[in-house]
VODO-12450 format. One record per residue: residue number from 0; x, y, z of N, C-alpha, C in turn. Coordinates in pm, 1 decimal, padded with zeros to 6 digits, m for minus. Layout:
N
[NUM [X Y Z] [X Y Z] [X Y Z]];
...
***
This chain:
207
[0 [00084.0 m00120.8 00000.0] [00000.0 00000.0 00000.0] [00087.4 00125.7 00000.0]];
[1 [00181.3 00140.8 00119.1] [00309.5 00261.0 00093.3] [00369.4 00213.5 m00026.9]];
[2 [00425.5 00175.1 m00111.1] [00421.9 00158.0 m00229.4] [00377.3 00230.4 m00352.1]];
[3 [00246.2 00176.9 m00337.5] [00146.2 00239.7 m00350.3] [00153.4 00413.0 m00408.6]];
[4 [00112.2 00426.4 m00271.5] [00090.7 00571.2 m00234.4] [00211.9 00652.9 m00323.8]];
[5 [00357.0 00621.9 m00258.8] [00459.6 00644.5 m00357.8] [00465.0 00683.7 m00478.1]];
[6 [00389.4 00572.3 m00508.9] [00388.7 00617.2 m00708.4] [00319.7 00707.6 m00742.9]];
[7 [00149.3 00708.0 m00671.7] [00119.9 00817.8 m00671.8] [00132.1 00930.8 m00674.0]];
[8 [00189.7 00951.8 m00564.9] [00254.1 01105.1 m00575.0] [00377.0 01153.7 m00659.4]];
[9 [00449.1 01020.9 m00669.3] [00600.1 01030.4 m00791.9] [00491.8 01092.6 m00899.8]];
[10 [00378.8 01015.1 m00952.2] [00354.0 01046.4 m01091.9] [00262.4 01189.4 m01068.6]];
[11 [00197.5 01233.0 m00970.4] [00150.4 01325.8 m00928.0] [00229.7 01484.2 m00982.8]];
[12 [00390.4 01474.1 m00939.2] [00507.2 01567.3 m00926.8] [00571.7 01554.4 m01031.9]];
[13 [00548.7 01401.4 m01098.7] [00598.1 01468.1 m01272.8] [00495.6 01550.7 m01322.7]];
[14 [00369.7 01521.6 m01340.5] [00269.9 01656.3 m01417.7] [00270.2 01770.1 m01377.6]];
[15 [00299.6 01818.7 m01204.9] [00338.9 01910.3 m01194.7] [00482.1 02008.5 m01231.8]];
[16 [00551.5 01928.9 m01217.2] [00660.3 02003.2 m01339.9] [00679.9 02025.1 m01467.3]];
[17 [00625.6 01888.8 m01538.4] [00584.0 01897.4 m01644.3] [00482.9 01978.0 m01746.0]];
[18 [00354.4 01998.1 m01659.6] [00289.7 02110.4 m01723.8] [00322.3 02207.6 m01770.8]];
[19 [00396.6 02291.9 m01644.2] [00439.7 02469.7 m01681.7] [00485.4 02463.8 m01796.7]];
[20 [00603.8 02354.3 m01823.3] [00671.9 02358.8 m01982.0] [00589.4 02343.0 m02084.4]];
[21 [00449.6 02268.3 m02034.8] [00385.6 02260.5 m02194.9] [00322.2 02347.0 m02243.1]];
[22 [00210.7 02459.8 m02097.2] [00190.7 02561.5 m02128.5] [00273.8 02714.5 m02160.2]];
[23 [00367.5 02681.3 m02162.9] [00469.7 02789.6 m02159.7] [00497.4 02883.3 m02322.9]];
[24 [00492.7 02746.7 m02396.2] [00510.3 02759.3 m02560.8] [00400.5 02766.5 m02610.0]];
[25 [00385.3 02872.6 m02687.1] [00262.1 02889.2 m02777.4] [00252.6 02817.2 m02932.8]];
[26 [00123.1 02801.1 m02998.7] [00117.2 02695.7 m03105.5] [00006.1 02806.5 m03152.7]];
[27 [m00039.1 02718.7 m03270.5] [m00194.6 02792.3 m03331.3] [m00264.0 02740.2 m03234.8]];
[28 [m00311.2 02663.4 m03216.7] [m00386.2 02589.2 m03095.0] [m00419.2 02656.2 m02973.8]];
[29 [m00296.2 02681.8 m02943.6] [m00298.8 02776.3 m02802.2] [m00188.7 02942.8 m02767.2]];
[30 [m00238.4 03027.2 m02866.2] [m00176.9 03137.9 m02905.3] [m00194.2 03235.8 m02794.5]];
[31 [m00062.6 03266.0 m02752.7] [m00073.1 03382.9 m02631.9] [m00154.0 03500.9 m02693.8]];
[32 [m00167.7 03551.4 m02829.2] [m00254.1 03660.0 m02816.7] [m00393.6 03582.9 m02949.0]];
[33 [m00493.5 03638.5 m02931.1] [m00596.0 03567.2 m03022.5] [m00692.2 03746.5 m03020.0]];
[34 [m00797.5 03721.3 m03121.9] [m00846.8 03804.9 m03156.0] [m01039.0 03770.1 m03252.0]];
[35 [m01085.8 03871.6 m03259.2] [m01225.5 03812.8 m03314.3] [m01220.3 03802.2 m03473.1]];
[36 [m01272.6 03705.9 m03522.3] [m01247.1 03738.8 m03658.2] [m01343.1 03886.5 m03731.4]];
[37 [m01339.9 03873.4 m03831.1] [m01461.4 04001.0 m03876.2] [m01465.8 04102.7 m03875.6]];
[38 [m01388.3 04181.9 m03775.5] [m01349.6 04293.4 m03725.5] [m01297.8 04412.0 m03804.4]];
[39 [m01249.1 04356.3 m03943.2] [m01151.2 04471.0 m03998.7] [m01175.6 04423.9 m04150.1]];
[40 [m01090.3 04468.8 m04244.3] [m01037.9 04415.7 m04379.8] [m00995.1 04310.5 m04339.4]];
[41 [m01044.2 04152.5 m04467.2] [m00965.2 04105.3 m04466.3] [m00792.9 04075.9 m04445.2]];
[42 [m00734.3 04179.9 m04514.0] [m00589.1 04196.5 m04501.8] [m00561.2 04229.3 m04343.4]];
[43 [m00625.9 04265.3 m04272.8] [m00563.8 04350.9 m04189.3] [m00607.5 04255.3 m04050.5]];
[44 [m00744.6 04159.7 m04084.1] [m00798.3 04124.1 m03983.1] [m00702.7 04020.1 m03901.4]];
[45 [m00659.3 04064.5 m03793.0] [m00590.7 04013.5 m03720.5] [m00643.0 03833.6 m03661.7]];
[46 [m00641.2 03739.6 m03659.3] [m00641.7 03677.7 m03583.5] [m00597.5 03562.7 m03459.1]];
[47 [m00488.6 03556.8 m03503.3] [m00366.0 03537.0 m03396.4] [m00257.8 03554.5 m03363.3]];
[48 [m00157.3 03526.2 m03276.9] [m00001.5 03546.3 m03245.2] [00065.9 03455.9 m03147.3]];
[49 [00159.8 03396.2 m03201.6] [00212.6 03295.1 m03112.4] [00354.8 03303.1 m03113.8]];
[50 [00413.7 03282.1 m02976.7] [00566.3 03295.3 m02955.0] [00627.3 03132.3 m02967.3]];
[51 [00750.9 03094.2 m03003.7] [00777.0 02963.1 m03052.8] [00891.7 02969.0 m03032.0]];
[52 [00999.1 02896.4 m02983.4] [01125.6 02869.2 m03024.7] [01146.3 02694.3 m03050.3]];
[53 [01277.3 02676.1 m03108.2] [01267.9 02505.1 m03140.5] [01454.2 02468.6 m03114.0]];
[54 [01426.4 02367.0 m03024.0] [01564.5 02299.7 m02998.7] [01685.6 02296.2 m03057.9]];
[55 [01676.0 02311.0 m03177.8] [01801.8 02303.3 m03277.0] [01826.6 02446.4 m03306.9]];
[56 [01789.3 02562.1 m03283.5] [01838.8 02686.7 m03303.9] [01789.4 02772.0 m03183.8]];
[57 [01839.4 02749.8 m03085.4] [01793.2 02831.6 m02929.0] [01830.9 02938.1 m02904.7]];
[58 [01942.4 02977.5 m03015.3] [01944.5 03138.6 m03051.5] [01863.3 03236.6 m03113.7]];
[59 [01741.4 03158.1 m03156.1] [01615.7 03250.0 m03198.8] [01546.1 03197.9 m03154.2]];
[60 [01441.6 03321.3 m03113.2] [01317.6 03368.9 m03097.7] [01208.9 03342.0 m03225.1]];
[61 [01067.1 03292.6 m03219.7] [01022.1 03312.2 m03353.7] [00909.3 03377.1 m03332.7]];
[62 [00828.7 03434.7 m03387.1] [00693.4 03471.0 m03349.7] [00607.8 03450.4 m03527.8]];
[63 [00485.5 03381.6 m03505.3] [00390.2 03376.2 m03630.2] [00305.6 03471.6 m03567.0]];
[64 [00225.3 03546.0 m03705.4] [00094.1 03604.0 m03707.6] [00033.7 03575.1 m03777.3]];
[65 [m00119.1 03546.4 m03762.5] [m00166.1 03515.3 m03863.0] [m00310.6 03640.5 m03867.8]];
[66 [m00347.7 03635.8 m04001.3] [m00448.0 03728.4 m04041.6] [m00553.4 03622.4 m04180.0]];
[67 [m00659.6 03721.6 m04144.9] [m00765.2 03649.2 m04286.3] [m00733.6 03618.9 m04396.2]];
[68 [m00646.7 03695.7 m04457.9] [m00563.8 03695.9 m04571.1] [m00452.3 03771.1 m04639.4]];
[69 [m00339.3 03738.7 m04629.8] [m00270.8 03789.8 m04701.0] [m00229.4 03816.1 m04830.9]];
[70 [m00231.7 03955.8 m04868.8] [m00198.8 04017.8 m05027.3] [m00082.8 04078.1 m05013.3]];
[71 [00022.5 04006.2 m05088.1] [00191.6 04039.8 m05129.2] [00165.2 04118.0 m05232.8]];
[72 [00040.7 04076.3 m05304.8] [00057.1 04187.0 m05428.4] [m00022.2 04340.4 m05435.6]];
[73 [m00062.7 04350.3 m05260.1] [m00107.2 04473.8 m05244.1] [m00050.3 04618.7 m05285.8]];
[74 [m00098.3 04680.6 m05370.9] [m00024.1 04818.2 m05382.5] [00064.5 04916.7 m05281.4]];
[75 [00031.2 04918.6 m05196.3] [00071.1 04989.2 m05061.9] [00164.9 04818.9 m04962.0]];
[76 [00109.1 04854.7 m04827.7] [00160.0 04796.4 m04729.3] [00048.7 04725.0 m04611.6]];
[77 [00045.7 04596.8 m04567.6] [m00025.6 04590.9 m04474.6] [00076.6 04518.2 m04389.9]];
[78 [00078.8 04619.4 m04277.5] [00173.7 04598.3 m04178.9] [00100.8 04532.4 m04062.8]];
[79 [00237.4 04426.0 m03984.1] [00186.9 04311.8 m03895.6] [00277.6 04364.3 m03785.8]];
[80 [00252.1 04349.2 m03708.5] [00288.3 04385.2 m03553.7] [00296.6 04289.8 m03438.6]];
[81 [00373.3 04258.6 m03348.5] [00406.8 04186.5 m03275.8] [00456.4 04278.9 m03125.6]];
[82 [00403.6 04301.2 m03010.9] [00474.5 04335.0 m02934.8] [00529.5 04274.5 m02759.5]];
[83 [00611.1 04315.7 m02705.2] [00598.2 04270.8 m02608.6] [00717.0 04353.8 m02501.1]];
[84 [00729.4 04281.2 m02352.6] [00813.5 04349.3 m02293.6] [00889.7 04219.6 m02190.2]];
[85 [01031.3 04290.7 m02170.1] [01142.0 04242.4 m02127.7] [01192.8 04321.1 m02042.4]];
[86 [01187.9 04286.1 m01896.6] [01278.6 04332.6 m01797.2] [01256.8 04535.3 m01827.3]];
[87 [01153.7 04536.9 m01870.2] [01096.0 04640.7 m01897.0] [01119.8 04753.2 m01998.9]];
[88 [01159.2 04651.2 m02095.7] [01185.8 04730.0 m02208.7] [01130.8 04633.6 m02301.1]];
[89 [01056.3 04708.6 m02418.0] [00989.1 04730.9 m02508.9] [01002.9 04723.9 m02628.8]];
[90 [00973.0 04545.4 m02686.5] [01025.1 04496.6 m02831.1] [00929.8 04530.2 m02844.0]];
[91 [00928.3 04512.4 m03091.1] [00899.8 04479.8 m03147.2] [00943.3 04404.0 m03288.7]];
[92 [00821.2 04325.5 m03315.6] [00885.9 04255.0 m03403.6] [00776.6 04268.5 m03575.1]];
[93 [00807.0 04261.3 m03664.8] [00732.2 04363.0 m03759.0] [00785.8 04296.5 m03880.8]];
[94 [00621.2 04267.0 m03919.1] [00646.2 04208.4 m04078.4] [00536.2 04301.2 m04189.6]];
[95 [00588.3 04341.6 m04307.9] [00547.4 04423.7 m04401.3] [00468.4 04353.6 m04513.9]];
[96 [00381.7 04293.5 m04534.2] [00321.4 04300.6 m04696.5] [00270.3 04369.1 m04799.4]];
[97 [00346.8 04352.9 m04895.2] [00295.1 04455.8 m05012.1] [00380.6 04476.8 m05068.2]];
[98 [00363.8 04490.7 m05198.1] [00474.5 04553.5 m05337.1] [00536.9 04666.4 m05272.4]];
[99 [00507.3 04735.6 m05227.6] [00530.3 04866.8 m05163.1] [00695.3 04819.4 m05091.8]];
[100 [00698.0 04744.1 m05000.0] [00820.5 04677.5 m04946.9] [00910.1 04633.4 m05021.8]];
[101 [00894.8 04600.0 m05122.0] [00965.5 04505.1 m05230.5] [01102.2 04432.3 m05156.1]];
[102 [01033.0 04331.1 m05048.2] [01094.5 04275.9 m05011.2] [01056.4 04103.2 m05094.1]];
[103 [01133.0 03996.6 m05054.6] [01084.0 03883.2 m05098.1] [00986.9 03792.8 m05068.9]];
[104 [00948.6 03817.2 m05196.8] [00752.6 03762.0 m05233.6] [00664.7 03891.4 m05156.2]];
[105 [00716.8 03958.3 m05178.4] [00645.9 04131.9 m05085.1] [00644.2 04106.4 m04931.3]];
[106 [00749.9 04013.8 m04890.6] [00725.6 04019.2 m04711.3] [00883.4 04131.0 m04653.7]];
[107 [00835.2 04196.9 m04617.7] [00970.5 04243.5 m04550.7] [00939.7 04252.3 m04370.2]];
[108 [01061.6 04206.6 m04310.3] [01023.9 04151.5 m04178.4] [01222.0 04270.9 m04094.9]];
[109 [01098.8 04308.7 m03985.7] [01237.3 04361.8 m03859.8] [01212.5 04343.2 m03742.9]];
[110 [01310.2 04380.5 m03695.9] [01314.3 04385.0 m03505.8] [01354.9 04482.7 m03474.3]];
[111 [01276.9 04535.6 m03321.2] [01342.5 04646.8 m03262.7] [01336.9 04701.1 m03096.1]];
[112 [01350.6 04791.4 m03084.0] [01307.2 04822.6 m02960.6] [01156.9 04889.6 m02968.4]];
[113 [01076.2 04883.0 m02944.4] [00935.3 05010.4 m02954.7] [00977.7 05133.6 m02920.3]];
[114 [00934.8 05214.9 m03009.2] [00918.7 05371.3 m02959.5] [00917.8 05421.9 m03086.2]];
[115 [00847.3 05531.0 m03052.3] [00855.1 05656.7 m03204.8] [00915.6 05695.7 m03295.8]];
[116 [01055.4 05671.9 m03252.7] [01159.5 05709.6 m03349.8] [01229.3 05575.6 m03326.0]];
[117 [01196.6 05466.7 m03336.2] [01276.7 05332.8 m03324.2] [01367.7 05291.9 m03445.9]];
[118 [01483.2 05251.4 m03417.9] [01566.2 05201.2 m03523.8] [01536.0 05024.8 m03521.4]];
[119 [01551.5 04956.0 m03655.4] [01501.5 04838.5 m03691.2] [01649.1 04774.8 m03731.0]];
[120 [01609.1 04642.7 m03722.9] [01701.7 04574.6 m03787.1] [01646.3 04426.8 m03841.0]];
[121 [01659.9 04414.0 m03963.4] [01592.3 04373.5 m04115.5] [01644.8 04207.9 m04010.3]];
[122 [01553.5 04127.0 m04024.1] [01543.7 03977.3 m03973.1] [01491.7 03889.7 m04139.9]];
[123 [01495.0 03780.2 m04128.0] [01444.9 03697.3 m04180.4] [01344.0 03680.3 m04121.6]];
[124 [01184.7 03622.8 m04274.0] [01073.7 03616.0 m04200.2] [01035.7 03500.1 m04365.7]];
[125 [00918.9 03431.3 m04308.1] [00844.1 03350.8 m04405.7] [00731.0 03419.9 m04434.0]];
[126 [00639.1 03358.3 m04540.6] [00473.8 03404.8 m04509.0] [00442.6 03267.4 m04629.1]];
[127 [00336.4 03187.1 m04569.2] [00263.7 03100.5 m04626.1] [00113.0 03154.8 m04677.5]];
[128 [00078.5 03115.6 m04751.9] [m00047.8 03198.4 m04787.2] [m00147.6 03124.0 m04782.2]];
[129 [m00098.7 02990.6 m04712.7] [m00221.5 02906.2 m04701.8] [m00278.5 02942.7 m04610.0]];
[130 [m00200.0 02949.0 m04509.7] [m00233.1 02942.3 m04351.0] [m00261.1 03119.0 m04331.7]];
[131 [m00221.4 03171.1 m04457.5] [m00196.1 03336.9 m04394.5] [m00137.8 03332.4 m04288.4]];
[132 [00025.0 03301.1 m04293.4] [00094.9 03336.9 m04137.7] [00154.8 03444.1 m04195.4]];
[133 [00276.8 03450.6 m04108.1] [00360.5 03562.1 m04109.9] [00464.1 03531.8 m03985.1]];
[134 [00567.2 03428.4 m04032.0] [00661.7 03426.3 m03945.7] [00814.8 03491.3 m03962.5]];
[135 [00854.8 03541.3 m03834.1] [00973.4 03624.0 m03770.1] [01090.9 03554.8 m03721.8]];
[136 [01164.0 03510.7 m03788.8] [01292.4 03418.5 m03698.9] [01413.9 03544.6 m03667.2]];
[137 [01377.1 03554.9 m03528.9] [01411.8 03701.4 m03426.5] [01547.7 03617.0 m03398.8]];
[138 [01707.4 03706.8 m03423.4] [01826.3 03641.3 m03323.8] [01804.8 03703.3 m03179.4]];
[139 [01830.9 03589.4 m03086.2] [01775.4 03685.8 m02943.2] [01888.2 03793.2 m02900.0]];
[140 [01985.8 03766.1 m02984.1] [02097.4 03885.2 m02950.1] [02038.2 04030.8 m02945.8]];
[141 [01935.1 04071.0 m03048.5] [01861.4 04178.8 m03089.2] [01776.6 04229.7 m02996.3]];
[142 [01719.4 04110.4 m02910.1] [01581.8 04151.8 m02835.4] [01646.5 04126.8 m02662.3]];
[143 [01782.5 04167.4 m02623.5] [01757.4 04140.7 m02497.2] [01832.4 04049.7 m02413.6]];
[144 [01872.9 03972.4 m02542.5] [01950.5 03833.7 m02494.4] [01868.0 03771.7 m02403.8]];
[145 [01742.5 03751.4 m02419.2] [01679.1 03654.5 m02322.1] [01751.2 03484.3 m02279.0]];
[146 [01723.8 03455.9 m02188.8] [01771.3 03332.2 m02172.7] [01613.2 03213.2 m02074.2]];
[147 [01674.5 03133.0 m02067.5] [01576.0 03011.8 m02003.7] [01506.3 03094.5 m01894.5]];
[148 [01391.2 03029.2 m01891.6] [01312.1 03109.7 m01732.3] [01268.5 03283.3 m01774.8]];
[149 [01307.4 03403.3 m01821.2] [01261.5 03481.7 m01857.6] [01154.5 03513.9 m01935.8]];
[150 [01075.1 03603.0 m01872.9] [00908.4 03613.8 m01931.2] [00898.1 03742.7 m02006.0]];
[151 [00836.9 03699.4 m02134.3] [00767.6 03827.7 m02263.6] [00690.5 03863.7 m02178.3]];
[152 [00645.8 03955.2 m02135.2] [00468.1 03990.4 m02073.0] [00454.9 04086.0 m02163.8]];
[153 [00357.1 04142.6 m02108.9] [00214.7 04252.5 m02178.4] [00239.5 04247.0 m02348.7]];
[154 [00221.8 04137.5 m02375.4] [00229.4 04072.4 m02514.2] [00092.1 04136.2 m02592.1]];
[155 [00117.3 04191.5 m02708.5] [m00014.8 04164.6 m02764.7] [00021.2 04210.8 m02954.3]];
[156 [m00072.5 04268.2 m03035.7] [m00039.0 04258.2 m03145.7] [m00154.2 04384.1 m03235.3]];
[157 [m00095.1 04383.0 m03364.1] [m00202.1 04501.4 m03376.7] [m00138.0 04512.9 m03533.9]];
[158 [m00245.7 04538.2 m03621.9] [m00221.3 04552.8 m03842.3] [m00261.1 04662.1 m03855.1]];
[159 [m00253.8 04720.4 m03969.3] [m00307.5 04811.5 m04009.9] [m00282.1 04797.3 m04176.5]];
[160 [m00383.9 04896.0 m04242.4] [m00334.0 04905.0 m04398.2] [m00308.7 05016.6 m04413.0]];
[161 [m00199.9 05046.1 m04482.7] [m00155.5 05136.2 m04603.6] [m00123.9 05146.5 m04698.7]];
[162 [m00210.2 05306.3 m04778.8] [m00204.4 05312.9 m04941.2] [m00019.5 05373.8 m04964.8]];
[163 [m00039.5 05342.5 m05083.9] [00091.6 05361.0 m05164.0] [00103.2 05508.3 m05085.6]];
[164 [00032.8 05580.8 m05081.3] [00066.8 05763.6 m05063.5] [00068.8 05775.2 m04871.8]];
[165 [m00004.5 05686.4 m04826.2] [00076.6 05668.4 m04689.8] [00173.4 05616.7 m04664.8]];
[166 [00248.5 05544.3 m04764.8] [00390.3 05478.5 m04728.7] [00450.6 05613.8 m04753.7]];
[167 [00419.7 05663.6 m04847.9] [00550.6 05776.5 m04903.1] [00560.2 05903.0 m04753.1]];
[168 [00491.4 05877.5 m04687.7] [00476.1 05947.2 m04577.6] [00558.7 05919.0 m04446.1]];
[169 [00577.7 05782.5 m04462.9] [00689.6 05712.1 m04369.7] [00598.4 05603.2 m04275.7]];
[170 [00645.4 05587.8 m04184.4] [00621.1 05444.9 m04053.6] [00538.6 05498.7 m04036.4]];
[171 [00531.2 05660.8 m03940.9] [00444.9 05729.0 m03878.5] [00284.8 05765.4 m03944.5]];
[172 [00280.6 05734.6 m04088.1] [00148.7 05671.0 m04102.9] [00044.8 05611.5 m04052.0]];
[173 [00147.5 05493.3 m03925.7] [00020.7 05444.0 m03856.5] [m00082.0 05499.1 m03758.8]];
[174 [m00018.2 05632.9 m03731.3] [m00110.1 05712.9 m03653.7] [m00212.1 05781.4 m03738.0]];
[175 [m00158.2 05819.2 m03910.0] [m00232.8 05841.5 m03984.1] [m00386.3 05784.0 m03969.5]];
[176 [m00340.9 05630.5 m03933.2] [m00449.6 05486.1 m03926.5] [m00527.3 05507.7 m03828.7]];
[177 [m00482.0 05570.6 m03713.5] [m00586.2 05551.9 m03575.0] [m00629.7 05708.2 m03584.2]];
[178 [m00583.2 05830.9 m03630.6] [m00613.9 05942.6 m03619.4] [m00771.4 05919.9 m03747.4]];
[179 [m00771.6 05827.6 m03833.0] [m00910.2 05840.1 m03932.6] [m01010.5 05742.4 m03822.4]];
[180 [m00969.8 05662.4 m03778.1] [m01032.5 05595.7 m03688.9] [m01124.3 05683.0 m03548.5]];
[181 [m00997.1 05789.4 m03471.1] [m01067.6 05886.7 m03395.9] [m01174.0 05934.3 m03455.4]];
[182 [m01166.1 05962.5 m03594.4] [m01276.5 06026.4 m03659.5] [m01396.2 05974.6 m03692.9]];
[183 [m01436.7 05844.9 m03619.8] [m01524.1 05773.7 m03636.1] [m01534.8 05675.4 m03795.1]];
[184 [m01396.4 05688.0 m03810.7] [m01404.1 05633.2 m03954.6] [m01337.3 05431.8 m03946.6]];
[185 [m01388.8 05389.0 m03835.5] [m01330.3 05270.1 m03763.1] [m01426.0 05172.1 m03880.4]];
[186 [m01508.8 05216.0 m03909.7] [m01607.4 05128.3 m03994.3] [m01491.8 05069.0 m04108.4]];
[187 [m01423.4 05153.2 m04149.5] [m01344.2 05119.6 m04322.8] [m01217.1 04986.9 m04234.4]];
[188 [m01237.1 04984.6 m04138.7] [m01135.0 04834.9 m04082.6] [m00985.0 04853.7 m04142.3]];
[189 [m00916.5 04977.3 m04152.8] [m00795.6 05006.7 m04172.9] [m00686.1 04946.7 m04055.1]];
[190 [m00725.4 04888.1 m03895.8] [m00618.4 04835.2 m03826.4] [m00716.0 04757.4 m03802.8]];
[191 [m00635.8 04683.5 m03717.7] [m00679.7 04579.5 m03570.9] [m00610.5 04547.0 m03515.0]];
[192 [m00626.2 04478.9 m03371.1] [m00521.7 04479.8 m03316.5] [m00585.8 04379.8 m03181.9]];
[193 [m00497.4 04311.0 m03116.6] [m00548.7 04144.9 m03051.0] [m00465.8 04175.7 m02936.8]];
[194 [m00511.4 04141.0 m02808.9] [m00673.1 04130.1 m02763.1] [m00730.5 04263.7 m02777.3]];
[195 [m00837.0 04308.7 m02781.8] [m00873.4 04397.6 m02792.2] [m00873.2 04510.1 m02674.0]];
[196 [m00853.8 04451.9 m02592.5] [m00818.0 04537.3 m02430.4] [m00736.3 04439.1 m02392.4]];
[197 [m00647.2 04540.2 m02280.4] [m00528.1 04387.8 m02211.2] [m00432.6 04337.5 m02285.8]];
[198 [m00410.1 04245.1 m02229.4] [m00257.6 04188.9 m02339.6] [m00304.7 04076.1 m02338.3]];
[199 [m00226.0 04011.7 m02431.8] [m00218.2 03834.7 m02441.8] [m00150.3 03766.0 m02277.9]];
[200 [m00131.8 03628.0 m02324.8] [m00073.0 03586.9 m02193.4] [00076.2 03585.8 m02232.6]];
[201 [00152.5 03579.2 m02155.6] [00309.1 03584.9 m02086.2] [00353.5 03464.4 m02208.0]];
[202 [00495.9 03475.6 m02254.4] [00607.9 03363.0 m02313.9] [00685.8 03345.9 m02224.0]];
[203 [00735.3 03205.7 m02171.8] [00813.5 03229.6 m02095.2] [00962.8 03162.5 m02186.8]];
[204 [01076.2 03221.0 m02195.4] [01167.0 03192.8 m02289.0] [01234.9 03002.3 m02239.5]];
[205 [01237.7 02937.7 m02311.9] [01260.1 02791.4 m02362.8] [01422.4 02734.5 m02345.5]];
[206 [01499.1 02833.2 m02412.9] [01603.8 02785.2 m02453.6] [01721.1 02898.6 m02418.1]];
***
């Protein structure tokens, strides 16, 4: 019967350690930030974000987004957004679609610190058009040098579209985006942005 009991609790204290690690990593399945569909333009309509890293390259960070649909061959730009925070400073991670970028297959993808006048630095990124993702393979040298046990918090995410004549205007366009929006012009679904209040839940770094 002590025996017994033993195993019990042995196998009890593996799931408890074991869990935290499984919830820790985000998937499509279980995406630290999620969002409603419907909400916006197709292009722009946000509906998830997930943080990822994978065993064989523990020097990056990855983050997917996904949206309703993606157009590479959009005239302008529909910009994808990723944000989060570290020991209290303030990434982002940022992928571009559209001819406008004339990056490859129209994805152009960076990293940075957040802020107004932020300087970027050009990452490698994918985009599948099945799935409409939009993935970021971030070096963590860029964001912080995170290591094992350290937490992303106040995670969350946010698109917007722009015409060819708002790119020529620069980044700062995107206020262009929320200043037509103040104007009650939220109907034309020019951003979105997940969760809609609050943040997503916490990454806790893997590797």
């Amino acid at each position: 019967m002590r025996k017994k009991i033993t195993g019990i609790l042995m196998v009890m204290l593996l799931f408890t350690t074991v869990l935290p690690l499984t919830v820790c990593a985000g998937d499509p399945e279980n995406p630290e930030i999620s969002d409603a569909t419907g909400d916006a333009r197709a292009n722009v309509d946000l509906q998830k974000a997930w943080f990822f890293e994978d065993s064989t390259t523990p020097e990056y960070l990855y983050i997917t987004i996904q949206v309703a649909l993606l157009q590479p061959q959009y005239q302008g730009t529909s910009q994808n957004l990723v944000l989060w925070t570290m020991n209290n400073v303030k990434y982002l991670a940022f992928g571009g679609v559209g001819k406008y970028m004339g990056g490859v297959n129209g994805l152009y993808a960076d990293v940075g610190r957040a802020g107004i006048f932020s300087q970027f630095t050009k990452i490698n990124g994918s985009m599948d058009l099945t799935t409409n993702t939009i993935t970021c393979k971030i070096p963590k040298s860029l964001i912080g040098n995170p290591h094992a046990g350290d937490a992303l918090t106040k995670t969350y995410a946010g698109t917007s579209q722009r015409t060819p004549l708002m790119e020529k205007l620069g980044r700062d366009a995107y206020f262009i985006t929320w200043f037509f929006q103040k104007l009650g012009k939220s109907s034309l679904g020019w951003m979105d942005q997940a969760p809609d209040s609050g943040y997503g839940k916490d990454y806790i770094i893997q590797y």
